[in-house]
Backbone as JSON, one array per atom type, in Angstrom:
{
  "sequence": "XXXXXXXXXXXXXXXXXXXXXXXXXXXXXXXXXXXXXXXXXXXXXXXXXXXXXXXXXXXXXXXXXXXXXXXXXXXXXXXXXXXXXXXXXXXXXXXXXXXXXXXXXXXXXXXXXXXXXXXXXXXXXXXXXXXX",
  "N": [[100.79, 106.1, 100.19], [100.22, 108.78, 102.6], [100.65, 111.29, 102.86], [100.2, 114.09, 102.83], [98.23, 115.34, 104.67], [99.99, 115.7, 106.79], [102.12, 117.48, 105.98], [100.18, 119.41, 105.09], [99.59, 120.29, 107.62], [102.03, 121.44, 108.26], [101.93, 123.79, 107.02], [100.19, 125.02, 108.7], [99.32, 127.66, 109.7], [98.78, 130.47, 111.89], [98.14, 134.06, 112.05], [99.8, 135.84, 114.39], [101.11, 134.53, 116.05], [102.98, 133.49, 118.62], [107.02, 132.87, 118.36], [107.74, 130.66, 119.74], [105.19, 129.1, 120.16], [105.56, 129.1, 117.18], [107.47, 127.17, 117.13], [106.91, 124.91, 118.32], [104.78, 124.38, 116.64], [106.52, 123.13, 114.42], [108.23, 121.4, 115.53], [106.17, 119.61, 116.38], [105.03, 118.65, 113.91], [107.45, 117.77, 112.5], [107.54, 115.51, 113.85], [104.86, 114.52, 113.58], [105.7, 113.45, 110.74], [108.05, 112.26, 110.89], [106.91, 110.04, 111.73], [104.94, 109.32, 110.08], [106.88, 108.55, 108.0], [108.5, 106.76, 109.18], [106.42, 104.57, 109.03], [105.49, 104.11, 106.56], [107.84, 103.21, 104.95], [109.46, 100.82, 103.02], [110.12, 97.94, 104.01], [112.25, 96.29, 103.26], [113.82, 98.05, 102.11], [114.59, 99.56, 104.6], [114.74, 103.57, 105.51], [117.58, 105.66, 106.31], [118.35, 105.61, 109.44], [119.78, 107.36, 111.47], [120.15, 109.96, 109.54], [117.18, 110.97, 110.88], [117.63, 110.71, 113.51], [119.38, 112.65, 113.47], [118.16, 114.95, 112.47], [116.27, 115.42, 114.12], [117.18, 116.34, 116.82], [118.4, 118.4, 115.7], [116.02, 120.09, 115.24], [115.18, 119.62, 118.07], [117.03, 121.12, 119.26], [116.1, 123.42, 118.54], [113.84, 124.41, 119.56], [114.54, 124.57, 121.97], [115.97, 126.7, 122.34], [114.2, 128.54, 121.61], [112.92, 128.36, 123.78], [114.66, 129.05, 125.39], [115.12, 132.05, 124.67], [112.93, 133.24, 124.91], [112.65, 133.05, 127.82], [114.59, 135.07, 128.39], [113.56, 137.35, 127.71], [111.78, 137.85, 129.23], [112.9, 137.95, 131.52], [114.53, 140.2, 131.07], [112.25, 142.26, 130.92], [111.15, 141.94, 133.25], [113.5, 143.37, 135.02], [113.27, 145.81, 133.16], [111.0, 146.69, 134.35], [111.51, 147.01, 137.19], [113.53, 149.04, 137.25], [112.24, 151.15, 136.53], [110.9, 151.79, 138.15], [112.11, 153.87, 139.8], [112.98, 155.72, 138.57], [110.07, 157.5, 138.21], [109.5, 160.71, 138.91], [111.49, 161.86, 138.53], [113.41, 164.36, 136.59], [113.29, 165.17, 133.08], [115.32, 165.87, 130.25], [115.39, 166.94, 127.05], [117.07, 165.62, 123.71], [117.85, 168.06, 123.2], [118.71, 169.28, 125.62], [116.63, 171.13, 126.86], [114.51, 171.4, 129.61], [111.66, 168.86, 129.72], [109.85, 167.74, 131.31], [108.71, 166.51, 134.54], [108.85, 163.02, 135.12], [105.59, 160.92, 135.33], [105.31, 157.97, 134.68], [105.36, 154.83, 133.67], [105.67, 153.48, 129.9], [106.64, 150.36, 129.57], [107.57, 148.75, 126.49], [107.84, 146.25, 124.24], [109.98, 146.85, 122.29], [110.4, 149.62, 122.28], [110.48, 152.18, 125.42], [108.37, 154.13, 127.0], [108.67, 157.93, 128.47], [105.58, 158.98, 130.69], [104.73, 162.32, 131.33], [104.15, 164.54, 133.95], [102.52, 166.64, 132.31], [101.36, 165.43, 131.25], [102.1, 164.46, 128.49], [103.95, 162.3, 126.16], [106.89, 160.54, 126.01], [109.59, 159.23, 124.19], [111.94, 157.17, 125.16], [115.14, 157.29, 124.53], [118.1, 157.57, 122.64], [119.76, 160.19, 123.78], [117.87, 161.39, 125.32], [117.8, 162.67, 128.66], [118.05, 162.06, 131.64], [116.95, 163.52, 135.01]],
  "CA": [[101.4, 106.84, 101.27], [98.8, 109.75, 102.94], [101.76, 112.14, 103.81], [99.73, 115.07, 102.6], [97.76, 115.73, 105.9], [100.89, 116.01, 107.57], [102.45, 118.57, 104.93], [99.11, 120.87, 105.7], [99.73, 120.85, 109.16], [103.7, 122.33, 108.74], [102.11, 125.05, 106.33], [99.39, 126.19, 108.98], [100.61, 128.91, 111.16], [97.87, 132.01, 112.56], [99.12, 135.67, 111.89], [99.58, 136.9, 115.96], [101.45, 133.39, 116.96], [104.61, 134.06, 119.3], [107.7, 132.01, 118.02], [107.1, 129.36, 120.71], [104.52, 128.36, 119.18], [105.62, 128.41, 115.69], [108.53, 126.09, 116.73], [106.15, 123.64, 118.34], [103.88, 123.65, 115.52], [106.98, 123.03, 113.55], [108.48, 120.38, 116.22], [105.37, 118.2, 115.97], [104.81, 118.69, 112.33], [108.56, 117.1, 111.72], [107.62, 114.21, 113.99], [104.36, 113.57, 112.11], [106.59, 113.75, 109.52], [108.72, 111.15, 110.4], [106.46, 108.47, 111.92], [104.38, 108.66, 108.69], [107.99, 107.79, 107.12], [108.76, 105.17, 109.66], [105.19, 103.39, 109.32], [105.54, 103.58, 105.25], [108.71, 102.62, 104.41], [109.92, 99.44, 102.77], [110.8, 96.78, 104.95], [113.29, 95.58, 102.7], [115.05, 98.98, 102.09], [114.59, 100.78, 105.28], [115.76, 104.23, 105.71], [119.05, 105.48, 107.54], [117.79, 105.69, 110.73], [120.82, 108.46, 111.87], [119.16, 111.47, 109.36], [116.05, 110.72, 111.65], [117.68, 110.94, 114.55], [120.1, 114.0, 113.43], [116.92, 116.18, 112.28], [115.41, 115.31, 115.52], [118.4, 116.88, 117.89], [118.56, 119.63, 115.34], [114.86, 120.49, 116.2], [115.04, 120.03, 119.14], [117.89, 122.38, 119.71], [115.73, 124.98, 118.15], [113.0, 124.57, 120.58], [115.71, 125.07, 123.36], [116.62, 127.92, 121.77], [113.04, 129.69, 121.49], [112.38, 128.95, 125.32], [115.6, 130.1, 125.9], [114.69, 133.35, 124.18], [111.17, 133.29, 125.95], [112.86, 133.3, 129.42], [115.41, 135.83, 128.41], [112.76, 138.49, 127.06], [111.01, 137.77, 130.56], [114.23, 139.03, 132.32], [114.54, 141.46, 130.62], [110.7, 142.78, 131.04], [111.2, 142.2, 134.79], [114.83, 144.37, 134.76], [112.84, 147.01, 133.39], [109.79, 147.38, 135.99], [112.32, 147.31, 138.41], [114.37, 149.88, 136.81], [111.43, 152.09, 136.27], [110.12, 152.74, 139.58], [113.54, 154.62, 140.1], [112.62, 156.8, 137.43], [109.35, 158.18, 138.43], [109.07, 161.49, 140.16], [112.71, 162.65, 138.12], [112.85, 165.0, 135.65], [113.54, 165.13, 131.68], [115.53, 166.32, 129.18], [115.52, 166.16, 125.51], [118.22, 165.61, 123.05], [118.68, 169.55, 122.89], [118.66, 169.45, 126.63], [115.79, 171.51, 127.34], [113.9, 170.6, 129.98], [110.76, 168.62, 128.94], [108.74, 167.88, 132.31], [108.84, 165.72, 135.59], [107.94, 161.64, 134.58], [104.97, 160.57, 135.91], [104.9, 157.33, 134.88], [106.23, 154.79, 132.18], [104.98, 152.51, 129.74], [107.35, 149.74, 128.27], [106.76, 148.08, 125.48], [108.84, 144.93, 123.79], [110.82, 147.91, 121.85], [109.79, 150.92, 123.01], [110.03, 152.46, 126.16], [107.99, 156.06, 126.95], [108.28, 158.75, 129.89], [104.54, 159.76, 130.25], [105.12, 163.32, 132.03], [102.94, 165.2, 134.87], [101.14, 167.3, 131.75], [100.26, 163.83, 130.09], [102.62, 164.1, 126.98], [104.74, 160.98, 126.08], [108.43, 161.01, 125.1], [110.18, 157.86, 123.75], [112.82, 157.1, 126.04], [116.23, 156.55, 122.93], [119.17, 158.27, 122.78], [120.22, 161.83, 123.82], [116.75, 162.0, 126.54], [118.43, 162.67, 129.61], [116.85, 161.79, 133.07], [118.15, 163.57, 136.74]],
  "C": [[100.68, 108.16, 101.42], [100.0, 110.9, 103.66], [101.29, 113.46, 103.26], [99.21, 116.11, 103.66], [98.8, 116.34, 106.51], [101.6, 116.85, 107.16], [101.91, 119.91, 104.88], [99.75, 120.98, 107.0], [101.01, 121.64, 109.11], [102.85, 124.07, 108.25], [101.24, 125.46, 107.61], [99.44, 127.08, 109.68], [99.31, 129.88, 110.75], [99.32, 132.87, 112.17], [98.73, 135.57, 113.59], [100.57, 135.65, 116.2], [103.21, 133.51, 117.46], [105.75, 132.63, 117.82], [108.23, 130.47, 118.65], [106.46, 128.57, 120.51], [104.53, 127.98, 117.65], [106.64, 127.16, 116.11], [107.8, 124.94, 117.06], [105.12, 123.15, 117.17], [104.85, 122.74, 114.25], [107.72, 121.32, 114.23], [107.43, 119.15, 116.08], [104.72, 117.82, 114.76], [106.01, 117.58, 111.88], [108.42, 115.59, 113.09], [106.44, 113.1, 113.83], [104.86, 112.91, 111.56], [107.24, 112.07, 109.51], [108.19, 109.44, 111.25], [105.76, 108.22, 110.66], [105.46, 108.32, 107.84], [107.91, 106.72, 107.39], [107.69, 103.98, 109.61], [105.22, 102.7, 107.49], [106.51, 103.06, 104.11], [108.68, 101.54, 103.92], [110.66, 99.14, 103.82], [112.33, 96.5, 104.42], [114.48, 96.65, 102.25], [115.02, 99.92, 102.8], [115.36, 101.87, 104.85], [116.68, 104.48, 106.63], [118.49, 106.66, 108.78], [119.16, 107.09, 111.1], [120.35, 110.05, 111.45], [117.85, 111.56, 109.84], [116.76, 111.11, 113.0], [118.89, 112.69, 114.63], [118.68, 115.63, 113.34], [116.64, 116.65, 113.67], [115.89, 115.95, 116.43], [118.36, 117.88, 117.12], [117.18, 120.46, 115.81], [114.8, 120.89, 117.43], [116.04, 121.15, 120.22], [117.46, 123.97, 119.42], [114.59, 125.76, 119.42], [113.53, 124.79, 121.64], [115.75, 126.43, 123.07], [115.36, 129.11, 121.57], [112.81, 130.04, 122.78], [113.29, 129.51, 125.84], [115.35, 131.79, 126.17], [113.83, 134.25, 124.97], [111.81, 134.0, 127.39], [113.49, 134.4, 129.31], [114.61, 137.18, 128.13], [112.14, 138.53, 128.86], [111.65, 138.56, 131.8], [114.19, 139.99, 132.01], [113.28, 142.3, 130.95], [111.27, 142.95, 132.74], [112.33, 143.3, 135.47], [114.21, 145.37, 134.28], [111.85, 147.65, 134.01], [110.7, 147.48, 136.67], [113.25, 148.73, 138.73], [113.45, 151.08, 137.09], [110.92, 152.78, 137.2], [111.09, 153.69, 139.87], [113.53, 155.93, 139.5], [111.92, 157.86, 137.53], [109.82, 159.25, 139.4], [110.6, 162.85, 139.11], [112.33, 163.52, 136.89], [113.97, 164.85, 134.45], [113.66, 165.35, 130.81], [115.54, 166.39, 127.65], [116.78, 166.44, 124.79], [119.13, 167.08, 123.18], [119.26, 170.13, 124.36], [118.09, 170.6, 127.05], [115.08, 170.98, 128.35], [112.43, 170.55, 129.61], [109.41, 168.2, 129.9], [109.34, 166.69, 133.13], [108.04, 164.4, 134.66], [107.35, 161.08, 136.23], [104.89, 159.09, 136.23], [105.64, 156.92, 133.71], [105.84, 153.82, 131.87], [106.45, 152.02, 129.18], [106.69, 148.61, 127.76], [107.97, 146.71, 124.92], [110.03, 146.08, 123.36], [111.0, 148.9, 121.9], [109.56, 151.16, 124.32], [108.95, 154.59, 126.17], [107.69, 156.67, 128.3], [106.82, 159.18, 129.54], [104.77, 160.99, 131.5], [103.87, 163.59, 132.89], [102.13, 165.67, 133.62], [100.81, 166.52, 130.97], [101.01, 163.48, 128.86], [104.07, 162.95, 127.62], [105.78, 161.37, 125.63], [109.07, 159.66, 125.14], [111.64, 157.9, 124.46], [114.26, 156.38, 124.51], [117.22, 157.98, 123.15], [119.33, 159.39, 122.64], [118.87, 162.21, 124.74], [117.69, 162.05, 127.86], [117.79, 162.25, 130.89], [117.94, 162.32, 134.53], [117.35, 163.8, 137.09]]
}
């Protein structure tokens, strides 16, 4: 039974790879997985076909569940360009409520947003910045 090959493939995963792709590497790793079962089994004492088909729905509920994710991060990204143009031109306080300069412009990031101001300096948009 050559179920080794198919054992490398679960471990090989790149550093940079979204979680999209780990679940598919992991989705067609576990159905390697289980045709090299179903081809090497005994005839005479198959296995129970049901923890084959339970894995399989559990999987595949995960992979629902990443593109879910996927789309929902996407919203979100698009909800904040939209947000942002609104932004520009206003001006910006900091926690102490000083004011800190007119925003020029704004980068966001997955976790991080930042006002970049008219004199070029950045300020992390997080609790207690004010904006009018």
């Amino acid at each position: 039974m050559d179920i080794a090959s198919v054992g490398s493939a679960a471990s090989a995963t790149t550093t940079g790879t979204s979680d999209a792709e780990k679940a598919k590497l992991n989705y067609d790793s576990f159905l390697r997985l289980l045709v090299a079962e179903m081809k090497n089994q005994d005839p005479t004492e198959p296995k129970d076909t049901s923890q084959y088909l339970s894995q399989l729905a559990s999987f595949s509920a995960v992979e629902q569940g990443v593109n879910t994710n996927k789309k929902l991060d996407s919203l979100m990204t698009a909800m904040q360009l939209s947000q942002a143009d609104s932004l520009i031109g206003r001006a910006l306080s900091g926690s102490d409520g000083l004011p800190l300069g007119t925003i020029k412009a704004l980068e966001i990031g997955k976790t991080v947003s930042t006002a970049v101001l008219e004199g070029g300096e950045r300020v992390v948009l997080d609790a207690g910045v004010t904006i009018g």
